[in-house]
N, C-alpha and C positions, 0 to 999 in steps of 0.2 A: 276368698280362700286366704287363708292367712297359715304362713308357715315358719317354727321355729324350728334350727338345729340345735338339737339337745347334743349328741355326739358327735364326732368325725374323725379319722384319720383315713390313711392311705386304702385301706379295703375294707372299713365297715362307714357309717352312716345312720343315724338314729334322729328321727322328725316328730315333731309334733305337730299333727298339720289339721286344722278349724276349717270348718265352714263347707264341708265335704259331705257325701255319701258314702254308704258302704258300696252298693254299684260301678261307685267311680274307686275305688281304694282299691277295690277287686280288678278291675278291668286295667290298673295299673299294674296291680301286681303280675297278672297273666302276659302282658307285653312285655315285663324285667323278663319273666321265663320264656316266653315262646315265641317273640320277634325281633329283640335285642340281637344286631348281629354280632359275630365272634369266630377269631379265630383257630381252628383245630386241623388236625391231620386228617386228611380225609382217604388218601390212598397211597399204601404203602408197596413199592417194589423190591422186595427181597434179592441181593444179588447173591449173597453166602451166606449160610448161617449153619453152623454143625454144631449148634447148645442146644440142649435137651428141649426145650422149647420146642412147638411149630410154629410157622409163620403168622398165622392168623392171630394167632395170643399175644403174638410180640406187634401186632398190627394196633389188634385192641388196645394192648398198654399206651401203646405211641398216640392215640386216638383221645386217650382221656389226659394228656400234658394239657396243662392249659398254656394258652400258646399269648407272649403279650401281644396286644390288635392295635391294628391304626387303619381307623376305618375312613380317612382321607383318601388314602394312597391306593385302595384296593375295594373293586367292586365284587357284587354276590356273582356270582358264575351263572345265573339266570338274569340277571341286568349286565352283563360285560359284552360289552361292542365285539369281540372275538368269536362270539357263539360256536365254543369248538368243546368238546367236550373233554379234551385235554388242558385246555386253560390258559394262559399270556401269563406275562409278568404284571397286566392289572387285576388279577384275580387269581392268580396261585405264588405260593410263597414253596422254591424247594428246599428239604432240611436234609443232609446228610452224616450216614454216621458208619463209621469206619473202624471195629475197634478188635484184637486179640488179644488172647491171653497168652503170654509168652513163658511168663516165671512161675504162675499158680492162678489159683482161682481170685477174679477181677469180680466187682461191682460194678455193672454200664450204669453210669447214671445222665438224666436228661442232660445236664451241662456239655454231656460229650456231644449232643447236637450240633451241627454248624449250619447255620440258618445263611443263605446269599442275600436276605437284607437282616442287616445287625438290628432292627425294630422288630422284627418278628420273630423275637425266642421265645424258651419256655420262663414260663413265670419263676420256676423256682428253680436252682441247678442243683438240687439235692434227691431230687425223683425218681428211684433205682427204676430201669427197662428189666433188665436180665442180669443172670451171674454166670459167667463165660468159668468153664474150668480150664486147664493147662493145656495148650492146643486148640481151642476152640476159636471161631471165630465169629464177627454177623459184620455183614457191608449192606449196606441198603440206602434206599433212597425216597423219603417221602414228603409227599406233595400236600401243603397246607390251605385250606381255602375260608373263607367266609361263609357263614351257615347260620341256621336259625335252632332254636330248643328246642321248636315243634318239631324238626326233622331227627335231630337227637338229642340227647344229653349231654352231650358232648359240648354241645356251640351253646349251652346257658353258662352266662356272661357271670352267673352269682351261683355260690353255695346255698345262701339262705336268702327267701325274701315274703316278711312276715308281717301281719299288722294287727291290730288289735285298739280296744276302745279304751278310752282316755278314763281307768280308773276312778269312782267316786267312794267316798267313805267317810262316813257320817256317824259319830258316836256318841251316845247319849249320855252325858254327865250326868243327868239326875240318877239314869236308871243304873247305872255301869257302877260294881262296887269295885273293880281292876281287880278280880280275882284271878288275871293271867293266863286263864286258858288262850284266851286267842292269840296269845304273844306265842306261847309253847309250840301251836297247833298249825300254824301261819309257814310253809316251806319256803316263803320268801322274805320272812324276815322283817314284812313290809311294816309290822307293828312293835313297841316298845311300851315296856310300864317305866314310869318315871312316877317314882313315891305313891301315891292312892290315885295317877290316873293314866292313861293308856291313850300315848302316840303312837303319829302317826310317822314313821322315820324314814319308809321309803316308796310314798305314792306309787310311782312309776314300775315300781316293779311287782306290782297287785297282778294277779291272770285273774282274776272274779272267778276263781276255785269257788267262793261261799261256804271253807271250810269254817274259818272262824266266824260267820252266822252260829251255823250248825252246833259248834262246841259254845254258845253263850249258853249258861244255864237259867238266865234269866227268861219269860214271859211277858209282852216280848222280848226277842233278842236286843239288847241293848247298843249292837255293832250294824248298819246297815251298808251294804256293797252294793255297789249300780254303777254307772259309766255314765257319761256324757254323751247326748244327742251329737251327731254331727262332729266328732271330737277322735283323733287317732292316733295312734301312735306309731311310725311307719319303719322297721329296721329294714336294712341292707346291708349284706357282704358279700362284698366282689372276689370271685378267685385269683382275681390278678390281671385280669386281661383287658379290665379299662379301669378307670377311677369310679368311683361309686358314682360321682356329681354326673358323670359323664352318661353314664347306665341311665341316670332317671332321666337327663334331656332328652336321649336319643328314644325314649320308653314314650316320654312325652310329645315327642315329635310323631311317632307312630299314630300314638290315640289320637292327635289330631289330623292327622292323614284318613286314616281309617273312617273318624267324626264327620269327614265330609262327603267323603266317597257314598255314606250312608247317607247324607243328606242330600246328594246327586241322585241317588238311586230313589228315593223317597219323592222329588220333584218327576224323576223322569214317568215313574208310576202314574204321579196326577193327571199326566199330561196323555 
């Protein structure tokens, strides 16, 4: 396997990664979504709340913060030595939020959270909850845990996580007069005419649409689109709650956890 970083910063991650399967691309991707742990609000105890809202709505909002994780310090609440269905301080994190409207109508937003460990906030302090009017109030208390995407949506670590095959495109000078359709016709832009002949200016962003096959007027088409055997292109982006780098070890960690557990099952079988 052979892997380059095309992009990177703080929540996304873009690879180009050789020598692979689509089996194996897939079976990656489905661990970023549905075994990657993460942290989220899992249960909310209402102590006030008299804004228009009900409880449960303002549960659900609190539920989809994404919350930043540090999956060192805090076990899944089905692996934690406590087996109490309330939770320790190794498997729940409490967040409290205390807020009225005293002058007029307020915007709660996530920042007003106060998390008892300063590593486990929301990702972003700009996240409205509720809009409390003049007199109103909400006091509550809720409990963060460790969770997987299979259980909800909530606990996937990523917004997007996507792959696709390593663009080919092949144009035939003899037959190609650069009559410019495929430059027009192309919604990525991926092609350009430069004086009587037609580049190629941005590979990597081809989806193998086959729009510009389709609009060559020539017989054959003089543009040919394909992709690479064995050849991917892999995006990520993190909501915030770990570093992308971080996502793909622990994803990686899984598959091979998983990889063997099958290969134990597979011998126990023979046997």
């Amino acid at each position: 396997m052979e892997i380059e970083v095309l992009e990177k910063d703080d929540k996304n991650i873009r690879l180009l990664v050789r020598g692979v399967d689509t089996p194996f691309m897939n079976a990656l991707r489905r661990n970023i979504l549905a075994e990657v742990p993460c942290m989220a609000i899992d249960e909310v105890v209402i102590i006030e709340n008299s804004s228009v809202l009900h409880d449960e709505i303002i549960a659900h909002r609190l539920g989809l913060i994404p919350l930043k994780t540090d999956l060192e310090s805090y076990n899944l609440p089905e692996e934690c030595s406590c087996k109490s269905e309330f939770g320790c301080n190794l498997c729940r994190v409490t967040l409290t939020l205390d807020r009225e409207a005293k002058d007029g109508t307020v915007t709660v937003y996530s920042g007003e959270l106060v998390s008892e460990n300063p590593n486990i906030t929301p990702v972003s302090d700009k996240i409205p909850i509720i809009k409390l009017a003049k007199g109103q109030k909400l006091r509550l208390e809720a409990y963060a845990r460790l969770g997987k995407g299979k259980i909800h949506a909530k606990w996937q670590p990523v917004s997007m996580c996507a792959y696709k095959h390593m663009p080919q495109i092949k144009i035939d000078a003899k037959n190609c007069d650069a009559c410019g359709r495929c430059v027009e016709i192309c919604p990525k832009k991926v092609l350009a005419k430069n004086g009587d002949k037609i580049e190629i200016r941005d590979l990597l962003a081809c989806t193998l649409c086959q729009d510009c096959v389709d609009v060559c007027p020539k017989e054959p088409p003089a543009i040919e689109v394909g992709w690479e055997k064995n050849t991917f292109i892999f995006n990520l982006e993190s909501t915030g709650v770990l570093p992308p780098e971080r996502i793909l070890e622990e994803a990686l960690k899984i598959l091979d956890k998983n990889l063997e557990e099958f290969a134990k099952q597979i011998e126990v079988q023979k046997t």
